[in-house]
N, C-alpha and C positions, 0 to 999 in steps of 0.2 A: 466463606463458601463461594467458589467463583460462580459465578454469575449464569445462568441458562438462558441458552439461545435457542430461537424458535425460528422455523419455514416462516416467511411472512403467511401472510392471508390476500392474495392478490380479489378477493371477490366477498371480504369477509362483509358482515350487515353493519350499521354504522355504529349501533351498542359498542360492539368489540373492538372496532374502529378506534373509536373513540377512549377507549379503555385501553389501548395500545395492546391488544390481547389477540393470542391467535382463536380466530372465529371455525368453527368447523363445516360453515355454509351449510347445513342442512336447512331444507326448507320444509314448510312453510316458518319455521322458528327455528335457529342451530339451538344446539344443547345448553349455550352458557345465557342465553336469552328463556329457556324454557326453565333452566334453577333458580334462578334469581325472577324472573316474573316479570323478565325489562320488556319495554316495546320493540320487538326485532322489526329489521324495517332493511331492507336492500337497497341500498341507490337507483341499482338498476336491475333490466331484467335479466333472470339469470337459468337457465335449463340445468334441467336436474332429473336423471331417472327415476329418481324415486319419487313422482311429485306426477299424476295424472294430468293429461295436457290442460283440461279446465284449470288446474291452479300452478301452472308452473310460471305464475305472472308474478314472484314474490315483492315487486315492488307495490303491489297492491292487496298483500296480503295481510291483516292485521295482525295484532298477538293473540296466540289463543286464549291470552289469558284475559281478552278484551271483553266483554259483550257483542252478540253478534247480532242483527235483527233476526228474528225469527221468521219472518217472512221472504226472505231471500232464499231464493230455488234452490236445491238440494243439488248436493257435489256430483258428478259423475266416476261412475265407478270404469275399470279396465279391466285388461287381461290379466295383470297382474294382482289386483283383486281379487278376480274367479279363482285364480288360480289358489289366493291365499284361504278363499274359503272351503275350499276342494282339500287342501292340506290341515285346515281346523278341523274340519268333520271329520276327518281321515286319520288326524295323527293327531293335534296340539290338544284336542281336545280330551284323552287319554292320559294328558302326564301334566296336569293343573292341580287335580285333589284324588288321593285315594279312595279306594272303593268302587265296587262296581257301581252303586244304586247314585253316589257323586258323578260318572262319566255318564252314568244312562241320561244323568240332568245336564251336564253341558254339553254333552253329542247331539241329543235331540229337542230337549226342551228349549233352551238358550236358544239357539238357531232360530225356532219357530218362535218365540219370542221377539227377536232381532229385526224379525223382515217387516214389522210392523211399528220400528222405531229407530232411526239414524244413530241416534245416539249409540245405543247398544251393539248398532253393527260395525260402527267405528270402532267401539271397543273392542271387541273381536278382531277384526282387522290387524290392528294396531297391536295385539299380543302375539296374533299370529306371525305378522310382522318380524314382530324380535324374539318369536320361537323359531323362525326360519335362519334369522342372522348368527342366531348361537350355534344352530345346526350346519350352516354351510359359511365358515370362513371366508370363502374365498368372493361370496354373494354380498358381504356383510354391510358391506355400503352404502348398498342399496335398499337391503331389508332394512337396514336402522332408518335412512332416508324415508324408505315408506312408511314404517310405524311411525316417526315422529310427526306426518302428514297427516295420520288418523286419528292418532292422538290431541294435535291440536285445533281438530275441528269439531272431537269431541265435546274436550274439558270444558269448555265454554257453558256451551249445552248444559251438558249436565250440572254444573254449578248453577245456571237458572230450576233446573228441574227440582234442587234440593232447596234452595230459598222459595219454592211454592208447592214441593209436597203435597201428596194425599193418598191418600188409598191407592186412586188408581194409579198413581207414577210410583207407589212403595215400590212392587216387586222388580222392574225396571232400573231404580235406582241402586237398590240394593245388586244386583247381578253387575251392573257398570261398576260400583264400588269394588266388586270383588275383584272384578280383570284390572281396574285400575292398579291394584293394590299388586299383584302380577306385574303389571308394568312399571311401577316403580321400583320394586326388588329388581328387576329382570334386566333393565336399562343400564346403569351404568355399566355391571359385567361386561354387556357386548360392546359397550361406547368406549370402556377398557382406560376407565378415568377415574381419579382418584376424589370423590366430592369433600367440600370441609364438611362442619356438624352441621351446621347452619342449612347447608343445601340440603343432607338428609333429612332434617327437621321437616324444612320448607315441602319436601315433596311426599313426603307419611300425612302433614297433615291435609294433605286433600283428600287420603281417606276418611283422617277423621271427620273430618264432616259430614260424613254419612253417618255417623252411629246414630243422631238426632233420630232421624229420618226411620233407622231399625227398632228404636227404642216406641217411638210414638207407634208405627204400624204393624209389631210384631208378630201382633194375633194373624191379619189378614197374609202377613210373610208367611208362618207355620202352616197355615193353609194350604199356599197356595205350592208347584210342584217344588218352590226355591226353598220350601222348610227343609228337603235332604240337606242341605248345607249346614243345619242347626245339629243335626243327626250323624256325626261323625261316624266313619272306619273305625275300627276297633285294630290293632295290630298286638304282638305279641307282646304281655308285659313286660318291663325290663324288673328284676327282683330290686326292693328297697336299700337290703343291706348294701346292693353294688351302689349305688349313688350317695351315701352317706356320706360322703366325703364333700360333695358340690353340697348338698343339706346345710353341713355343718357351714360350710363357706357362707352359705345365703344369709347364715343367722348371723355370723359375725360382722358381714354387714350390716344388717342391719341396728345391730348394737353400736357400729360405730357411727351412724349418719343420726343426725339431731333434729331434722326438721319432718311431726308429724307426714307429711304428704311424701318425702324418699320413703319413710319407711312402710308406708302402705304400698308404694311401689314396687318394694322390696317383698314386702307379703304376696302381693300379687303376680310377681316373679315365682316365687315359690307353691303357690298354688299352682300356674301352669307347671312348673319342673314335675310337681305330684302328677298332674294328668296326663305329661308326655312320659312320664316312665309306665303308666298303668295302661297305654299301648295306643291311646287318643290318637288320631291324626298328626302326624310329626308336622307338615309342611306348612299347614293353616296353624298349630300352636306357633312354631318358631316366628311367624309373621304376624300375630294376632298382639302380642303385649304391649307392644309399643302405640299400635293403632289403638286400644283398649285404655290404657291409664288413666290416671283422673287428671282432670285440667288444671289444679292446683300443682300436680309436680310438673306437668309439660311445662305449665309455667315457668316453673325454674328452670328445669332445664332448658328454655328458651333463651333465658335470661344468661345461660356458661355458667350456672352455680355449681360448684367444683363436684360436690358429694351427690347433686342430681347426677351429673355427668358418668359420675363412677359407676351409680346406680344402672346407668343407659348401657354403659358398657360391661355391664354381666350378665345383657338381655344375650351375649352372644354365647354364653350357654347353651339355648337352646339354638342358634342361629348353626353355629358351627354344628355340631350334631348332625344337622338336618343336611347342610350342603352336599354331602354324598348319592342323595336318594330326590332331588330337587334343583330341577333345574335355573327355575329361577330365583333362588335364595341364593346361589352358588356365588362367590366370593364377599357376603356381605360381612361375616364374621372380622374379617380381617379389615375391611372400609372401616367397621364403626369401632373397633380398637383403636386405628390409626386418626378415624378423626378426634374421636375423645382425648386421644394422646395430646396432638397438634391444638389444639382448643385450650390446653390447661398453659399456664405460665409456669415459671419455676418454681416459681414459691407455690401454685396450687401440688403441683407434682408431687412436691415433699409435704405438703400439708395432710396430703390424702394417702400418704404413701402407696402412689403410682405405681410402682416397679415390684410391691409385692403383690398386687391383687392384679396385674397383667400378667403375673403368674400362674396366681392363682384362676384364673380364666381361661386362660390358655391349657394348663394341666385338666381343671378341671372339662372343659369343651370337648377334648381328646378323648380324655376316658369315657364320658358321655358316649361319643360318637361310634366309640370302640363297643361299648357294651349296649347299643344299636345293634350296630352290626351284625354281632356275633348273635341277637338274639332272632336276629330275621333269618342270620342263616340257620 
């Protein structure tokens, strides 16, 4: 295969430098510094629209994935800000999760939430952000620049909020999880970049890490107004017999994968496939399994175990399905096909017989999505 040639990077940060790699200079971290988890670091200073004048110093910017003090003065917010908040309340907050009584909680309750905690309003930002850059092409440079600004003055944050926990940072953490969880699907689409498994892995599991957090404070979540999240939309059932066919596929997986932990994965696949036909919330299941799994099979599949891997890629079942009606799930079906593919060696390929279950996925996703469709309409 000859060889790809790439634009240099006249301003790229030293990571990618270093790595002879073209760097995408977003600040305050580019994108191949934010998958990998490296110290993004710029030589020098460098301007950037998307980067509010207080922090367009990126030579003195750390990683978001650093510690930050917590007593260092809070970021300055702009016009472009206002402006992103004015289009959350306005628009993005409408097309996140279905249901009216889900939009009445991120319209007004979130918000009023927010202004009482940085963390959360970065998150906010930061989705609004890259619900802008999807929606306006021609802006997208900038909205991706700016969400990645809010993003990583977030995540920091909030990773101290979840190593100290409690009641009162539950409902807080929980609402950030969820936009997080938005911004990870949402991201590459606009970034229009193809990740390996690894990077997808690396960036699902910064939600996981909130489940802890849902699990220990759940009563006081159900409580409080973020229990509607627990309380899904109801949509039209899709009929049983029409999916029989992806049914039948789940189970022959599962009969052919050998290690206890795929095949509870596989059951647990198959549990959501029940609740997405019987009319549950399409957008939150297709996003929910992967984040959900038990830690003995992430394991594996952390590890490139061939038969986890297969498993990971028939979560796009419900993935592809969903892509029509979802904006930020929209092209992940096809990423986590393609990374699963690229991840396996030749001999996994054939061992697992690859080529018939990327069929059987692909057949089965379609008609999934088809018999969606037709029952909305």
């Amino acid at each position: 295969m000859p060889r790809r040639f790439h634009r240099k990077s006249r301003f790229g940060c030293t990571e990618c430098r270093k790595r002879r790699i073209k760097c995408d200079e977003a600040e305050p971290i580019c994108g191949r510094c934010m998958r990998t988890r490296s110290n993004c670091h710029y030589p020098s200073v460098q301007s950037n629209p998307g980067s509010p004048p207080s922090a367009s110093n990126a030579s003195e910017t750390p990683s978001p994935w650093a510690a930050r003090d917590s007593s260092a003065p809070q970021p300055s917010f702009d016009l472009l800000d206002m402006t992103l908040m004015h289009r959350y309340a306005t628009d993005t907050c409408n097309h996140l999760f279905m249901g009216a009584r889900q939009i009445q909680a991120w319209q007004h309750y979130i918000p009023a939430l927010a202004a009482s905690n940085a963390v959360l309003l970065h998150g906010i930002l930061a989705v609004t952000a890259i619900h802008s850059a999807w929606r306006e092409p021609a802006r997208r440079d900038l909205y991706r620049s700016r969400s990645l600004y809010h993003h990583a003055l977030s995540l920091p944050k909030f990773q101290e909020m979840v190593a100290s926990a409690s009641s009162e940072t539950a409902e807080v953490i929980v609402a950030y999880a969820i936009l997080l969880s938005i911004w990870v699907y949402a991201f590459p689409e606009v970034a229009a970049e193809q990740q390996s498994l690894n990077d997808i892995l690396t960036m699902v599991e910064a939600i996981r890490g909130a489940r802890t957090v849902f699990r220990l404070y759940r009563d006081t979540i159900v409580e409080s107004p973020m229990g509607v999240f627990l309380d899904p939309a109801f949509l039209a059932p899709v009929p049983r017999d029409q999916v029989s066919s992806m049914r039948q596929a789940l189970q022959r997986l599962r009969d052919q994968v050998h290690h206890e932990s795929d095949k509870r994965a596989v059951q647990q696949l198959q549990v959501f496939l029940d609740r997405y036909v019987s009319g549950l919330d399409h957008n939150r299941l297709a996003a929910a399994w992967m984040a959900s799994v038990e830690d003995d099979y992430w394991a594996r599949l952390r590890d490139n175990q061939p038969h986890a891997v297969l498993v990971f890629a028939y979560s796009t079942l419900l993935v592809r399905a969903s892509e029509h009606e979802c904006w930020w799930i929209s092209g992940w079906s096809e990423r986590i096909l393609r990374a699963c593919s690229d991840i396996m060696s030749l001999q996994e390929v054939v061992t697992v017989d690859w080529a018939y279950h990327e069929h059987q996925i692909r057949a089965g996703a379609d008609e999934l999505a088809d018999r969606v469709r037709s029952t909305q309409a």
